[in-house]
Structures are given as structure tokens and as C-alpha cells.
Backbone as ProteinMPNN parsed JSONL, in Angstrom:
{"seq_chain_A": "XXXXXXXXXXXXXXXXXXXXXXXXXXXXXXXXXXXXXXXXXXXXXXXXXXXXXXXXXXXXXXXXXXXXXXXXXX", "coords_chain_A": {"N_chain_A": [[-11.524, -21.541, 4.235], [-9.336, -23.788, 5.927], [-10.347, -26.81, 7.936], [-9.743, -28.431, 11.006], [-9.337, -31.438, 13.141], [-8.672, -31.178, 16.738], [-7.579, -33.536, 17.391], [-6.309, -34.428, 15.781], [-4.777, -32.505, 14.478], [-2.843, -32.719, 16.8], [-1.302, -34.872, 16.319], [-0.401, -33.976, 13.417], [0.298, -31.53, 13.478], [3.52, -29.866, 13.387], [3.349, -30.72, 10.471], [1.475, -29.565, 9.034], [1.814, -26.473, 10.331], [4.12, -26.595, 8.166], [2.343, -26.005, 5.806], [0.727, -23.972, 6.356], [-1.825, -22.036, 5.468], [-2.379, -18.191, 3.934], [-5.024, -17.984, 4.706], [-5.434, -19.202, 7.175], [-6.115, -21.924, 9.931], [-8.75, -23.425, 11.183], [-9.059, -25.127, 13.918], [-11.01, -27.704, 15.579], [-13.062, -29.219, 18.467], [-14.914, -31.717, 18.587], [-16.182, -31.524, 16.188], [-16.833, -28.474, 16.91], [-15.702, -25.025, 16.152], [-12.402, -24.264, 18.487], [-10.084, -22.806, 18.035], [-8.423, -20.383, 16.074], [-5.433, -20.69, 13.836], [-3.125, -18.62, 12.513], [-1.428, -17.521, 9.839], [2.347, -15.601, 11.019], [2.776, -12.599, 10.555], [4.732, -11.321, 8.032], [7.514, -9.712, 7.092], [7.133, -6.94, 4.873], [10.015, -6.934, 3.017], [10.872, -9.256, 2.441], [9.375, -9.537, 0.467], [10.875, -8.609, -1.617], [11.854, -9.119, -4.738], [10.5, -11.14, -5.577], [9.31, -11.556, -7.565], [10.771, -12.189, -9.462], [12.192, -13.745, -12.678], [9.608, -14.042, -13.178], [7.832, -12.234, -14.522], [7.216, -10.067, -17.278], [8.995, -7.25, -18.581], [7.993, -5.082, -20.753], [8.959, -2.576, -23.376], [9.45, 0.782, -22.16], [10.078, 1.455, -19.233], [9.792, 3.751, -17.596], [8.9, 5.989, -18.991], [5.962, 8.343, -20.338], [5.428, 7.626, -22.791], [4.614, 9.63, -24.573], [5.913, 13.018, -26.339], [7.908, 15.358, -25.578], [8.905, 19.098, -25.249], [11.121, 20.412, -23.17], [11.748, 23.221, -23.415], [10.444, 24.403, -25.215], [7.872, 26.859, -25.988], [4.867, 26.553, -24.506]], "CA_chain_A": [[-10.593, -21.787, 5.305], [-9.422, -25.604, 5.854], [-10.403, -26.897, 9.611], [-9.17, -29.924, 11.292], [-9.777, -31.435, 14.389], [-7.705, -31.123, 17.691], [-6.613, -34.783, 17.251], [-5.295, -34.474, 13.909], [-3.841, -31.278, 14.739], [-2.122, -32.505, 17.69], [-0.705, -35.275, 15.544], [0.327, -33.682, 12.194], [1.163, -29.998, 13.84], [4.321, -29.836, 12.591], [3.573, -30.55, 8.977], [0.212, -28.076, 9.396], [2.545, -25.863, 10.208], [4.613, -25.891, 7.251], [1.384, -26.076, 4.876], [-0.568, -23.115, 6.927], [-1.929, -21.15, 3.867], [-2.701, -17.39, 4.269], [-6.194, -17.326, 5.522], [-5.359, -20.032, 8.316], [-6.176, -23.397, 9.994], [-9.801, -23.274, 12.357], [-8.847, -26.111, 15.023], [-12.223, -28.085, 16.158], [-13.257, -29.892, 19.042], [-16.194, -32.5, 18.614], [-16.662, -30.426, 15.216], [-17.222, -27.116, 16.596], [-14.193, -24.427, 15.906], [-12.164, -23.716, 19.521], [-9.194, -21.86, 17.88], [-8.086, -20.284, 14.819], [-4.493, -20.573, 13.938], [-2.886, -17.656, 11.506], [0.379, -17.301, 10.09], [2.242, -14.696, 11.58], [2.397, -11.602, 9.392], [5.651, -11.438, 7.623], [8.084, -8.12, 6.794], [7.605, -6.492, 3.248], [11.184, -7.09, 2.345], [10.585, -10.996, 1.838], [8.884, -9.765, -0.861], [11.534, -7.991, -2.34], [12.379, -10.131, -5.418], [9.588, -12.414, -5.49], [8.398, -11.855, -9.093], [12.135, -12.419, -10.569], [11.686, -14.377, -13.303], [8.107, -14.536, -13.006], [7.162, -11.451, -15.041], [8.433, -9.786, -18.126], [8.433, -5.865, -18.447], [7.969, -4.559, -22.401], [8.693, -1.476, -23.524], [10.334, 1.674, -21.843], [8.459, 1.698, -17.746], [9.844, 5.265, -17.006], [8.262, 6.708, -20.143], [4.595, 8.32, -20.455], [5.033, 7.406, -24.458], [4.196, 11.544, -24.909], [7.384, 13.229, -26.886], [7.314, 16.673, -25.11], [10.138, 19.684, -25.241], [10.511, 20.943, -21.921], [11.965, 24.203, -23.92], [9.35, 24.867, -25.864], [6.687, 27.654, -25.551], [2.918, 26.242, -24.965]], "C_chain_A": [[-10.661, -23.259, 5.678], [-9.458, -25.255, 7.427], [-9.968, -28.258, 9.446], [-9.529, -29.966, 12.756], [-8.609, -31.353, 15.61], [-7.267, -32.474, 17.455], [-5.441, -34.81, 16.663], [-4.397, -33.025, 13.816], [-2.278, -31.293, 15.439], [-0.978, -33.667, 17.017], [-0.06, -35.211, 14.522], [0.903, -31.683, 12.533], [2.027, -29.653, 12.893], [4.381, -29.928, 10.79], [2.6, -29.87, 8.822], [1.194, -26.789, 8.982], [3.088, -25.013, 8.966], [3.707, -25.524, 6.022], [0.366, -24.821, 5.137], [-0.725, -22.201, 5.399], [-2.072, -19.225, 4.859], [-3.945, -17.096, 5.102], [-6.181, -18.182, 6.85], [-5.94, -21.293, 8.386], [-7.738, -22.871, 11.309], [-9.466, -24.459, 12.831], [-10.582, -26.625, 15.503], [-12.06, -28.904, 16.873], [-14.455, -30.705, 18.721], [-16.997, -31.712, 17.343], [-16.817, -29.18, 15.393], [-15.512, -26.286, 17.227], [-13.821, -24.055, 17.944], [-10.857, -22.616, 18.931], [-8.931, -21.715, 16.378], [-6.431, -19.857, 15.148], [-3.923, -20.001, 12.15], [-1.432, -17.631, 11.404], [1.072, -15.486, 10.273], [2.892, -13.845, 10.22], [4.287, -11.455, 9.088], [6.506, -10.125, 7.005], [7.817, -7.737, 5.446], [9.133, -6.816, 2.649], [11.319, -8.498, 2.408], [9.804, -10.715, 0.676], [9.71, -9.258, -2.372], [12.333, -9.392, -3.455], [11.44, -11.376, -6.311], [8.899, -12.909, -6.688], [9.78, -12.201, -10.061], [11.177, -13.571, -11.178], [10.424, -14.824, -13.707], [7.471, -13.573, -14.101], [7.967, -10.625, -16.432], [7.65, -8.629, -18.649], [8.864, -5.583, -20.331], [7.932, -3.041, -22.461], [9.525, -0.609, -22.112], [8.746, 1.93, -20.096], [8.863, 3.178, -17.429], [9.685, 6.182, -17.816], [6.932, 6.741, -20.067], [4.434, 7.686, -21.926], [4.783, 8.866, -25.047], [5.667, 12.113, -24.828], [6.563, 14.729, -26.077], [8.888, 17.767, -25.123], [10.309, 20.687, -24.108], [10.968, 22.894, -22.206], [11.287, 25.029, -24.441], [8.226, 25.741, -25.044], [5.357, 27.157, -25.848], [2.586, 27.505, -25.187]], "O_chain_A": [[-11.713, -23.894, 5.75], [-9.036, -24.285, 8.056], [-9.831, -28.988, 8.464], [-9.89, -29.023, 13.46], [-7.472, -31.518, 15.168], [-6.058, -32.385, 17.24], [-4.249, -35.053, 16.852], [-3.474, -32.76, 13.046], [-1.238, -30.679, 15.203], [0.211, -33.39, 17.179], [0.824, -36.043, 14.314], [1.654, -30.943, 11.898], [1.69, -29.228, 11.788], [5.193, -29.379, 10.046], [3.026, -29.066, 7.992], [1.354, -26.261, 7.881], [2.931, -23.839, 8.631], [4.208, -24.769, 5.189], [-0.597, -24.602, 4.403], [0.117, -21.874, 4.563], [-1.905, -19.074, 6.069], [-4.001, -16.23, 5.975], [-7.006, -17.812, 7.685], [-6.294, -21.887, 7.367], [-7.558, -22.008, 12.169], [-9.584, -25.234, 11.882], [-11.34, -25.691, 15.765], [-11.14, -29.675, 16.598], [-15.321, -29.856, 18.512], [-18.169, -31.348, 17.433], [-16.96, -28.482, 14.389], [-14.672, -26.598, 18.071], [-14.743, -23.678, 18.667], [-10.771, -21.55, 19.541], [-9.128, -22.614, 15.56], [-6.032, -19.146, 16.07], [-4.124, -20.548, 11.065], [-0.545, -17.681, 12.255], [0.538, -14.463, 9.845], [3.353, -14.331, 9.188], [5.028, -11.509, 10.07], [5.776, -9.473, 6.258], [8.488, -8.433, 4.684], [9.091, -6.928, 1.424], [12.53, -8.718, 2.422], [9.559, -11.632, -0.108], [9.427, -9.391, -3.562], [13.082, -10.296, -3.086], [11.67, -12.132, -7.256], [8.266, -13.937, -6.929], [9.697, -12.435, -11.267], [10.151, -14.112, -10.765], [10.192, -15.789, -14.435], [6.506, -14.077, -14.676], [9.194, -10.62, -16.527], [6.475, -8.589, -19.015], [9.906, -5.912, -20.899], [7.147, -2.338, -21.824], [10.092, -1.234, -21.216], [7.568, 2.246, -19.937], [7.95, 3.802, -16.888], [10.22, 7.266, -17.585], [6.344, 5.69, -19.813], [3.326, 7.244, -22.232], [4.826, 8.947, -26.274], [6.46, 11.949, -23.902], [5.384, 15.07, -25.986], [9.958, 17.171, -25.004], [9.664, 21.734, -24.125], [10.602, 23.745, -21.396], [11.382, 26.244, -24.266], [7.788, 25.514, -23.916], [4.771, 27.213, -26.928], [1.433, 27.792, -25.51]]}, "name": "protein", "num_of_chains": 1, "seq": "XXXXXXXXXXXXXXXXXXXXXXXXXXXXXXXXXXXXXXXXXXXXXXXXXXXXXXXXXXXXXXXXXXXXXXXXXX"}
């Protein structure tokens, strides 16, 4: 987890901000932490999409690969 100090906080905020990672920012006074700042938790449907192009599916996904005859007597 990256920390920074209240100075440098109170000065670069705004670009903090847009850089906050997932696990957050610990804020320090005189080195020791006074606040932790988290980004706020975000809806599942921002994720909808998110691997386009990113991943590439082989082969048949709604198949076990097992030929079976649902007619047939076991």
C-alpha cells in the first residue's frame, strides 16, 4: 500500500485521486498513518465487457466434449 504525507496529499489530491490503485492511499502526518483513503467500491456491470479483446475462447464453451444419446438405454 503506497503512503504519502498530508502535505503532498494536500497538494497533488487531485492527481492521487485519479492514480488511487485498489488497495488505497495511507495519508501520514509527521510519518505516522492518520487516514486511509479507498476507492469507492464500484457496480459489477463496469465490468461487463472488460476482457473484450483481451482473451481468446478455443473450442466449443457450451460443450462437456462427451458425445452422449439422450435416447439411448444405459
Amino acid at each position: 500500500m503506497k503512503t504519502v504525507g498530508a502535505a503532498k496529499f494536500k497538494e497533488q489530491c487531485l492527481a492521487l485521486l485519479d492514480r488511487l490503485d485498489p488497495d488505497g492511499l495511507v495519508i501520514t502526518k509527521h510519518g505516522k498513518p492518520v487516514a486511509k483513503l479507498i476507492p469507492f467500491e464500484r457496480q459489477s456491470a463496469s465490468m461487463i465487457g472488460a476482457l473484450k479483446d483481451k482473451i481468446e475462447v478455443r473450442g466449443d464453451v457450451f460443450s462437456t466434449g462427451t458425445s452422449w444419446d439422450a435416447d439411448a438405454e444405459s
